[in-house]
Rosetta silent file (secondary structure, phi, psi, omega in degrees, C-alpha in Angstrom):
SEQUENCE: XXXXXXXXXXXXXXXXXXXXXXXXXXXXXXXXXXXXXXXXXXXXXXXXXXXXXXXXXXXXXXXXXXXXXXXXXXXXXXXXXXXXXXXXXXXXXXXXXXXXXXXXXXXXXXXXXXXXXXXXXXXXXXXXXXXXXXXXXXXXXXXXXXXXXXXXXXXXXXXXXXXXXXXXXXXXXXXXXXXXXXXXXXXXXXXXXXXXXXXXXXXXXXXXXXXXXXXXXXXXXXXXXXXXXXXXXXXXXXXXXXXXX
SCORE:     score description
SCORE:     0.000 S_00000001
   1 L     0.000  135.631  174.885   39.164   43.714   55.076 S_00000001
   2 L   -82.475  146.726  170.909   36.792   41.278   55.802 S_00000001
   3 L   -60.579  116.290  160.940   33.338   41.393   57.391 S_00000001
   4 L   -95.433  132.229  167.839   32.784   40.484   60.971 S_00000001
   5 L  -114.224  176.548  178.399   29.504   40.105   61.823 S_00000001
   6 L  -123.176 -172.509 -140.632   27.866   39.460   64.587 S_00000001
   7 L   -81.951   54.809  170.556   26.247   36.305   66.418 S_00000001
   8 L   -83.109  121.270 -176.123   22.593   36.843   64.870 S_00000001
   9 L  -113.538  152.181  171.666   20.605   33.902   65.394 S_00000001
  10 L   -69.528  156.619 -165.447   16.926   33.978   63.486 S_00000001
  11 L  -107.241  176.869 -167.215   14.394   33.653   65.544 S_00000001
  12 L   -28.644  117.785 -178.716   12.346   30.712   66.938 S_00000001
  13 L   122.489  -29.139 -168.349   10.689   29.119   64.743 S_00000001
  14 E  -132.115  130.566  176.940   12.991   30.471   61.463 S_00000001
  15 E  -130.847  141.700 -153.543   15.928   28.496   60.087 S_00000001
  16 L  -136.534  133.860  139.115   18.205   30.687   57.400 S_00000001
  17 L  -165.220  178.282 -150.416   21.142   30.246   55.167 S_00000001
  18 L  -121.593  145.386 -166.477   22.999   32.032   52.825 S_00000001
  19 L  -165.785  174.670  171.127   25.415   30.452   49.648 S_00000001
  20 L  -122.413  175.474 -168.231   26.456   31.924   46.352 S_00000001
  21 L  -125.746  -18.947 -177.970   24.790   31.046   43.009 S_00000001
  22 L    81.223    3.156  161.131   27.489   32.695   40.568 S_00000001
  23 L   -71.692  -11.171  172.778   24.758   34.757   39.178 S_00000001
  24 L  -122.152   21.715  170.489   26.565   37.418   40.031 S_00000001
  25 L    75.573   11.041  176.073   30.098   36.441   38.487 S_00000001
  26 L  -135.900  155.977 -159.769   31.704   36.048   42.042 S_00000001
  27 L  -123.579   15.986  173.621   32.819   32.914   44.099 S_00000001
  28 L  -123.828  -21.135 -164.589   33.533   34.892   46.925 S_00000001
  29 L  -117.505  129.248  174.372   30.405   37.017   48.155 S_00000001
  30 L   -85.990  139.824 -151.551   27.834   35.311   48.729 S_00000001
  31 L  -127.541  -55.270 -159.930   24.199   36.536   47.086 S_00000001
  32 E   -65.718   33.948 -130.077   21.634   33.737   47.899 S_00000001
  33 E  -102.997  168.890  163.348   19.977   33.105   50.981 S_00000001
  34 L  -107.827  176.369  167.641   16.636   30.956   52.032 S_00000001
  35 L  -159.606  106.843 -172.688   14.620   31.570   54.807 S_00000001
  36 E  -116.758  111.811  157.236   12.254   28.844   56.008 S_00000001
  37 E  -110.611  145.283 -141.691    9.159   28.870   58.943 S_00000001
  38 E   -65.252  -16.001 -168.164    8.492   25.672   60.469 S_00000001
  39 E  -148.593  154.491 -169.703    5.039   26.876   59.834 S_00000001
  40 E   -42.459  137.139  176.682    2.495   29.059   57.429 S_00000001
  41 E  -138.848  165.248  163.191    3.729   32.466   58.037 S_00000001
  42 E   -53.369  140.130  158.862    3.175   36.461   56.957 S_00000001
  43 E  -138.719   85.916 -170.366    5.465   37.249   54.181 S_00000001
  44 E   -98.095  135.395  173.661    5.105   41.410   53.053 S_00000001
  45 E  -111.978  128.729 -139.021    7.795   42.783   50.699 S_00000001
  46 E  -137.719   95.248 -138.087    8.288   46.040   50.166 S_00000001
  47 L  -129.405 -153.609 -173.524   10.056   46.475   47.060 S_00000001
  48 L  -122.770   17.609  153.856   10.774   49.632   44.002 S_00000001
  49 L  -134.166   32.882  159.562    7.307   47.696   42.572 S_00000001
  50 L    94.111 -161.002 -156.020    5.790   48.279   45.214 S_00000001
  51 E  -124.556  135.032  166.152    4.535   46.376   48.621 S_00000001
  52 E  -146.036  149.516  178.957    2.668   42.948   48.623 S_00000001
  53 L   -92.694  159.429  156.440    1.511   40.618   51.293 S_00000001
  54 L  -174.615  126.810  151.886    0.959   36.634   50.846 S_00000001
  55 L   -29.353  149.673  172.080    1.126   33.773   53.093 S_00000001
  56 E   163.370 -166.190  174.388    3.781   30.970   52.477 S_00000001
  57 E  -143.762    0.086 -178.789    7.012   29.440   54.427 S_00000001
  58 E  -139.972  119.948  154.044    9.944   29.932   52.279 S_00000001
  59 E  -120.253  140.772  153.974   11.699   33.220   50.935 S_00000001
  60 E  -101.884  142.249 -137.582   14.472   33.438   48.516 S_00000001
  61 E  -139.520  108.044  168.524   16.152   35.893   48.668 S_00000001
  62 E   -99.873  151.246  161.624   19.020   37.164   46.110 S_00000001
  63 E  -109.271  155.753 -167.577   21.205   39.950   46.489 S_00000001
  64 E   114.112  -52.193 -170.964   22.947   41.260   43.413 S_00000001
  65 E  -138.446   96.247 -169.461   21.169   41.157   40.493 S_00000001
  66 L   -37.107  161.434  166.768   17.118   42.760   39.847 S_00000001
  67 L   -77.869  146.962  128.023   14.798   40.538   38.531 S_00000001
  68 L   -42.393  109.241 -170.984   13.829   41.942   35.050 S_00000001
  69 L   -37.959  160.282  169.862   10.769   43.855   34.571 S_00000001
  70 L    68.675  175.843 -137.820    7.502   42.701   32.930 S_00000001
  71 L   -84.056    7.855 -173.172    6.006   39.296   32.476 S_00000001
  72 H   -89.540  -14.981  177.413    9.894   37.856   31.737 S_00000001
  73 H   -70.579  -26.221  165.422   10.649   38.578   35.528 S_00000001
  74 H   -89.600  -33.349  169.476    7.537   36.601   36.400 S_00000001
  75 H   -38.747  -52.231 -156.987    8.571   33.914   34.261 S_00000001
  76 H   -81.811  -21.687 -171.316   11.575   33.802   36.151 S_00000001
  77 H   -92.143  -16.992  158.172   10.101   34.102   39.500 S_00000001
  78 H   -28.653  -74.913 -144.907    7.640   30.988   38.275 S_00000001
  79 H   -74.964  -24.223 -152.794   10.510   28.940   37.280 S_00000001
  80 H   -97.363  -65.296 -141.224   12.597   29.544   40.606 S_00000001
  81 H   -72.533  -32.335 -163.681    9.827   29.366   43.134 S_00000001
  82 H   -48.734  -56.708 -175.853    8.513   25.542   40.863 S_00000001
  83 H   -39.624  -25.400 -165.813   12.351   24.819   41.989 S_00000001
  84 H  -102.821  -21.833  143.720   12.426   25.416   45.102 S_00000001
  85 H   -21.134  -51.808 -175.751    8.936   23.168   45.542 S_00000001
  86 H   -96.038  -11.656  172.305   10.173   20.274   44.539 S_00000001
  87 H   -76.986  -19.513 -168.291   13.600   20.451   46.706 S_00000001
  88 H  -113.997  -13.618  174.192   12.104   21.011   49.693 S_00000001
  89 L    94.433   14.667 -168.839    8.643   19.131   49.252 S_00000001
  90 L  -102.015  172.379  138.953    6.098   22.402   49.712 S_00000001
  91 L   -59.459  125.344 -168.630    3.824   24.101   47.523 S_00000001
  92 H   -45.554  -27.829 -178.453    4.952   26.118   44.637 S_00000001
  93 H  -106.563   39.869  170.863    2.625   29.176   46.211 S_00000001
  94 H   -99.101  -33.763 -148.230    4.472   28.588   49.616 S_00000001
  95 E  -119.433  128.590 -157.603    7.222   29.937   48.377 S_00000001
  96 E  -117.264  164.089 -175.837    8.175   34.193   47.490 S_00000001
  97 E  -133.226  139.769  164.133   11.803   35.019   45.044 S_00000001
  98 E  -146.149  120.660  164.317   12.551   38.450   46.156 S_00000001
  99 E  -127.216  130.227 -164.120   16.119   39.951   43.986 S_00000001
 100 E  -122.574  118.490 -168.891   17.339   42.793   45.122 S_00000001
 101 E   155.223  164.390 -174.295   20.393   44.103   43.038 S_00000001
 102 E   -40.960  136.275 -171.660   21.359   45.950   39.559 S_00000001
 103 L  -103.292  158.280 -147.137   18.778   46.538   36.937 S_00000001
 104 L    10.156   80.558  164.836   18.907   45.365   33.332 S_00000001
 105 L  -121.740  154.843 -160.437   21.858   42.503   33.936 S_00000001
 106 L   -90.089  156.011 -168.850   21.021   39.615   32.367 S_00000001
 107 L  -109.991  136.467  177.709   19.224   36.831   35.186 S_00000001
 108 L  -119.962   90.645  151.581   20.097   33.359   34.699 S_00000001
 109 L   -39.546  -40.725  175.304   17.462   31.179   36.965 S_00000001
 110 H   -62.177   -4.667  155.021   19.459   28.392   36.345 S_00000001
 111 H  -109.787    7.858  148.013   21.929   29.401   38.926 S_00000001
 112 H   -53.898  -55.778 -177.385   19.570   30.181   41.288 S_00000001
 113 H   -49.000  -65.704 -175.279   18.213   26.931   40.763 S_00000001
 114 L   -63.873  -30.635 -172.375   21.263   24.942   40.611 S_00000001
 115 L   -84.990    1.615  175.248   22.419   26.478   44.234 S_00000001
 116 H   -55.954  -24.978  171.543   19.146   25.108   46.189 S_00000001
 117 H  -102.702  -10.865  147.410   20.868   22.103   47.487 S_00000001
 118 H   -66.344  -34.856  160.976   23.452   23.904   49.082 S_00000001
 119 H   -32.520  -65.531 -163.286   20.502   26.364   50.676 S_00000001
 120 H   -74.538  -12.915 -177.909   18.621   23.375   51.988 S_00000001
 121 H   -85.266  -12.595  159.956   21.903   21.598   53.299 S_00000001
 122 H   -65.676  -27.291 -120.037   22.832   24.613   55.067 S_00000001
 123 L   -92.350  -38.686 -160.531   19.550   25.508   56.683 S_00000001
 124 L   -83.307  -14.544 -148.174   20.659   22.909   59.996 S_00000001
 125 L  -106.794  -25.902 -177.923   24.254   24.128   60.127 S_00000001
 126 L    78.095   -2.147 -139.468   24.198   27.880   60.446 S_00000001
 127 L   -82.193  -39.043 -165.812   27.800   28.087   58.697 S_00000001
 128 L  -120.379  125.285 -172.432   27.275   31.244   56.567 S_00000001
 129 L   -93.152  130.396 -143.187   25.095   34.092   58.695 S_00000001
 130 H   -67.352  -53.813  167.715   22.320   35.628   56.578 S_00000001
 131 H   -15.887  -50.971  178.982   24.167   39.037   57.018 S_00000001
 132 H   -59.065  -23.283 -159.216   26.955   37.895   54.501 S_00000001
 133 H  -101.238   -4.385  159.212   24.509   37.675   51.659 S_00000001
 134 H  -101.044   20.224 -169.017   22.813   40.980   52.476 S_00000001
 135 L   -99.168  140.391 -165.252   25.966   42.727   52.673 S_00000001
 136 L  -112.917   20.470 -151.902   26.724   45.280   49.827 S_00000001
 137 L    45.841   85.715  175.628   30.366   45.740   51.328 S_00000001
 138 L   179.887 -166.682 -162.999   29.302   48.648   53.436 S_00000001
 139 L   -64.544   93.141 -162.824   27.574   48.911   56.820 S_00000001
 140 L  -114.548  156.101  179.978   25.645   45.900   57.941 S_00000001
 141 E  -148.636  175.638  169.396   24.228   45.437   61.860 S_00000001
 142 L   -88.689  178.125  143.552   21.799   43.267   63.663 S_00000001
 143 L   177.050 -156.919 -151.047   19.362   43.989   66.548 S_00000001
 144 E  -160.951  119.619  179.603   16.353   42.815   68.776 S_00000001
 145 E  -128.614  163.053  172.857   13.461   44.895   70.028 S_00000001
 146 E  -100.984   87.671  171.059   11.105   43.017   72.584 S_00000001
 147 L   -38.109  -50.984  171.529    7.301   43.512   71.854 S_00000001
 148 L   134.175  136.027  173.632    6.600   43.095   75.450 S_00000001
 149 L    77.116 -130.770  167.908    5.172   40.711   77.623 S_00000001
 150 L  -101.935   40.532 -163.507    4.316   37.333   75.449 S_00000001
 151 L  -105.264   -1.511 -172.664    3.624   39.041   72.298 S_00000001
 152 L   101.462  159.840 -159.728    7.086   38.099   70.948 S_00000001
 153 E  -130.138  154.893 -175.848   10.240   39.975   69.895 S_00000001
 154 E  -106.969  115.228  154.741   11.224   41.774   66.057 S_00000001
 155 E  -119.872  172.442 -173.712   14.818   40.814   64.979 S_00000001
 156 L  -149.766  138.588  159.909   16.480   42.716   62.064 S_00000001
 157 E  -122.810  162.313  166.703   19.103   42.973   59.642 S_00000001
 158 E  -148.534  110.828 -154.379   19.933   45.794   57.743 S_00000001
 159 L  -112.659  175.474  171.176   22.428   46.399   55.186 S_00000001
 160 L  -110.897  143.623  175.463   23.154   49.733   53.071 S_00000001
 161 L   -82.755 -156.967 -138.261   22.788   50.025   49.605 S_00000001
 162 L  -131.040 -171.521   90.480   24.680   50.929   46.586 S_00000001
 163 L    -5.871  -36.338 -153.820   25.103   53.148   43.670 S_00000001
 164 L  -138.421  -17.770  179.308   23.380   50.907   41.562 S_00000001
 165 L  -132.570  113.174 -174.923   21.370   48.829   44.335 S_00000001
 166 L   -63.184  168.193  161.556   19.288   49.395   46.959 S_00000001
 167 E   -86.298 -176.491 -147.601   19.497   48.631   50.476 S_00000001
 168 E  -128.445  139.606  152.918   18.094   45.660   52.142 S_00000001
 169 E  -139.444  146.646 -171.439   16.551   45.211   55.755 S_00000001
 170 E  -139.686  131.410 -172.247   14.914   41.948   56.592 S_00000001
 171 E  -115.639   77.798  179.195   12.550   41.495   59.732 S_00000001
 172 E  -118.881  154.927 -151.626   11.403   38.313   61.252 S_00000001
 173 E  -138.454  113.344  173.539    9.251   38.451   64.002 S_00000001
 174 L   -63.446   -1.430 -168.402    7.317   34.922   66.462 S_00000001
 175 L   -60.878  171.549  171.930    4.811   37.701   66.937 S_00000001
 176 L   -81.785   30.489 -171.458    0.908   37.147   66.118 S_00000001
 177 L   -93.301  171.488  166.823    0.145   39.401   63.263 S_00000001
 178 L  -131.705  173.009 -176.678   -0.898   39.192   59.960 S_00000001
 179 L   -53.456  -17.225  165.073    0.049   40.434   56.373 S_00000001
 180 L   -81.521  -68.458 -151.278   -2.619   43.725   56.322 S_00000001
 181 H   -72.998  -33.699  170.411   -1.719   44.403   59.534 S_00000001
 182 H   -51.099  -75.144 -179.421    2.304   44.456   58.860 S_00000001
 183 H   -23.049  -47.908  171.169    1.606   46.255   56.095 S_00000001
 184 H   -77.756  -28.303  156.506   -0.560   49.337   57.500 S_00000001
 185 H   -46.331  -45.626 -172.023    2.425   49.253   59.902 S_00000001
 186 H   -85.098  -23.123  151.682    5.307   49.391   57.716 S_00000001
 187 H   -37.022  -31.813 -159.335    3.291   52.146   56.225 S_00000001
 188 H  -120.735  -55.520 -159.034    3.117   54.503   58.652 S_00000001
 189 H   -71.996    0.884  153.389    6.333   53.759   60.518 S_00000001
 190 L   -95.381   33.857  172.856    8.118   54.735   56.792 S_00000001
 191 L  -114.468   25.876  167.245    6.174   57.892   56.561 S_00000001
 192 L  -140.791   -2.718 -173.608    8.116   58.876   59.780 S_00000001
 193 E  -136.488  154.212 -157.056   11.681   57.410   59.082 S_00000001
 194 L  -106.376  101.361 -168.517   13.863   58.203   56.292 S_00000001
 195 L  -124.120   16.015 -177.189   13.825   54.325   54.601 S_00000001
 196 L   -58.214  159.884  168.921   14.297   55.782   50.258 S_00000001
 197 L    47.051   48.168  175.221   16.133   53.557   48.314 S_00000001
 198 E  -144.534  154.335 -179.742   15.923   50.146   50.643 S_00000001
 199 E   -86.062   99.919  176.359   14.324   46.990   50.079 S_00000001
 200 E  -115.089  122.415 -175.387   11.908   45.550   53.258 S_00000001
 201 E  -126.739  132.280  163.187   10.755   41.714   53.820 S_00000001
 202 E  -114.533   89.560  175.969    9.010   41.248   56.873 S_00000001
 203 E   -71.707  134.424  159.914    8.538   37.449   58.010 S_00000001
 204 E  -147.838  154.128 -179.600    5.838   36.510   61.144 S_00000001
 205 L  -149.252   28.837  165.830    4.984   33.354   61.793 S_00000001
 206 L    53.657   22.436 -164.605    2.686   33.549   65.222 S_00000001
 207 L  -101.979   15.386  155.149    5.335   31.332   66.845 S_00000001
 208 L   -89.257   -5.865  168.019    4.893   33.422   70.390 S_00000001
 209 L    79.560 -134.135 -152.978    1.837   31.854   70.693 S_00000001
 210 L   -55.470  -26.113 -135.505   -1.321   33.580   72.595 S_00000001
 211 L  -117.693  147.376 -177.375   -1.511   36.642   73.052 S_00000001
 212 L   -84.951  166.945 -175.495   -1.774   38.801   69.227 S_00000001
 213 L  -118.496  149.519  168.929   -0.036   42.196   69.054 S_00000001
 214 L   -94.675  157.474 -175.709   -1.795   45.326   68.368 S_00000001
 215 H   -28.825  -71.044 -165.752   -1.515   47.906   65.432 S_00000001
 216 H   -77.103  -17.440  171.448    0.493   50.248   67.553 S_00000001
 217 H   -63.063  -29.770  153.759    2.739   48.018   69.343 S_00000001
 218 H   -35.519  -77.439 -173.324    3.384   46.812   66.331 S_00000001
 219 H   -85.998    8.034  148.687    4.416   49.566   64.334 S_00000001
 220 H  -104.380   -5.055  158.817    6.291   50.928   67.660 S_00000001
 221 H  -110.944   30.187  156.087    8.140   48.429   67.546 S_00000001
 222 L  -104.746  -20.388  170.141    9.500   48.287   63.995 S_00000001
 223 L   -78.549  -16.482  167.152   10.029   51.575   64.442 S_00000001
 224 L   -92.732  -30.331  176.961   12.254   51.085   67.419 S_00000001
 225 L   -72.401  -18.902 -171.019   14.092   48.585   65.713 S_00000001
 226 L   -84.846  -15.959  161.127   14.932   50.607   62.710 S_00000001
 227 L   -72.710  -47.844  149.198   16.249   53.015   65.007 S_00000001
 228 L   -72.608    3.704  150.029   18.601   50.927   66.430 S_00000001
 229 L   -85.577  -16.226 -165.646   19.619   49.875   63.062 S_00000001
 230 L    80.700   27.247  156.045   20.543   53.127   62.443 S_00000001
 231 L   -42.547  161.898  172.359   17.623   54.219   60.516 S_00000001
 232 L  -115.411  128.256  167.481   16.824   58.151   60.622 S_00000001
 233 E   -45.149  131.237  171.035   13.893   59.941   61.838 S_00000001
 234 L   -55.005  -24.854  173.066   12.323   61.821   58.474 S_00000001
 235 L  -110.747   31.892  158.587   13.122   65.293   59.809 S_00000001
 236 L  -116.967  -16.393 -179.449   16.912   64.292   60.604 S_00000001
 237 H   -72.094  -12.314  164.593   17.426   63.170   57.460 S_00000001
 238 H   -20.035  -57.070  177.328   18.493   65.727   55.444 S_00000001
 239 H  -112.799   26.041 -151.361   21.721   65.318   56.033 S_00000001
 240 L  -113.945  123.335  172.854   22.232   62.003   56.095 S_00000001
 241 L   -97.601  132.307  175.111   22.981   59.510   52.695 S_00000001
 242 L    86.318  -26.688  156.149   21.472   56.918   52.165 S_00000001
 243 L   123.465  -22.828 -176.862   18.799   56.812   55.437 S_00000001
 244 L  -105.801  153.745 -177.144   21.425   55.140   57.864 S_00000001
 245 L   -89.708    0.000    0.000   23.955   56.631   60.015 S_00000001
């Protein structure tokens, strides 16, 4: 049976699509997505090598297949991110590779590479919803939390992970924040929520405008969204696989 998903639009500011690259040997599920803000934004990733912050405007984002460890995995994330530089006109350190997917399979960049002009010719059209390419065939949802006032709203996706792959949630937010402060956020609200074995990219791009959000609204409201993702509290979790209901 196929996935229906539902009518998640990215938010102001963020234009997204999703393609396959054949890196993962199938012509039907799609693995690849972009994610572009019209402007310099936060980008923190939270990964199973740990959590980093950096400014930039474009992540790619595979599902399917790990990057390889060690400096050939930087090689590769080099080689991808040069690519995606010169299709789109940016700076090569604009731009984050995040692959999320089965360890030691072999990575072919060059089909990463090669699927970048379907990415950027998608990005106006909307056609394939970002959901398909973070879906691991298993439970994927949407949602919306409201910071409050003019600080700007949190959207979310969240998919479940695998056997062999973790899952993925992805977070972009018009709020005013920056990479430190997402970070000390996503800290704290996954020392309270049962998040093992998932992948988390968090996008901001200030595109609410004035008024900045503070530490705790902040990190109550990723924490509300992950609840209505179906996230778990850390002392509910027990009985629960995988961190989602």
């Amino acid at each position: 049976m196929s996935q229906v998903y539902d009518n998640f639009g990215v938010p102001q500011g963020f234009q997204a699509a999703g393609t396959y690259s054949g890196l993962c040997s199938s012509r039907v599920k799609l693995d690849v997505a972009m994610i572009v803000s019209r402007r310099d934004c936060s980008i923190v990733t939270d990964t199973a090598q740990g959590m980093t912050a950096r400014s930039g405007k474009i992540l790619v984002l595979h599902n399917g297949t790990a990057l390889p460890e060690g400096m050939r995995g930087l090689e590769i994330s080099k080689e991808v991110c040069q690519a995606v530089s010169t299709c789109v006109g940016e700076a090569p350190d604009s731009v984050a590779l995040v692959a999320n997917g089965v360890k030691g399979q072999y990575f072919r960049p060059s089909l990463l590479i090669h699927s970048l002009n379907n990415l950027t010719a998608g990005l106006d059209t909307d056609t394939q919803p970002l959901e398909a390419v973070l879906d691991n065939y298993g439970d994927v949802s949407s949602q919306t939390v409201s910071l409050g006032g003019d600080c700007g709203s949190l959207q979310g996706i969240a998919a479940d992970g695998t056997d062999d792959s973790a899952g993925l949630c992805v977070i972009m937010t018009d709020a005013v924040v920056d990479g430190t402060m997402i970070e000390k956020a996503l800290i704290q609200v996954k020392a309270d929520m049962d998040t093992e074995h998932f992948t988390f990219i968090v996008m901001a791009n200030g595109g609410a405008g004035a008024q900045p959000v503070g530490h705790d609204a902040l990190a109550g409201g990723i924490e509300a969204l992950l609840v209505k993702l179906g996230f778990q509290h850390a002392l509910k979790a027990c009985s629960q696989i995988g961190g989602r209901q």
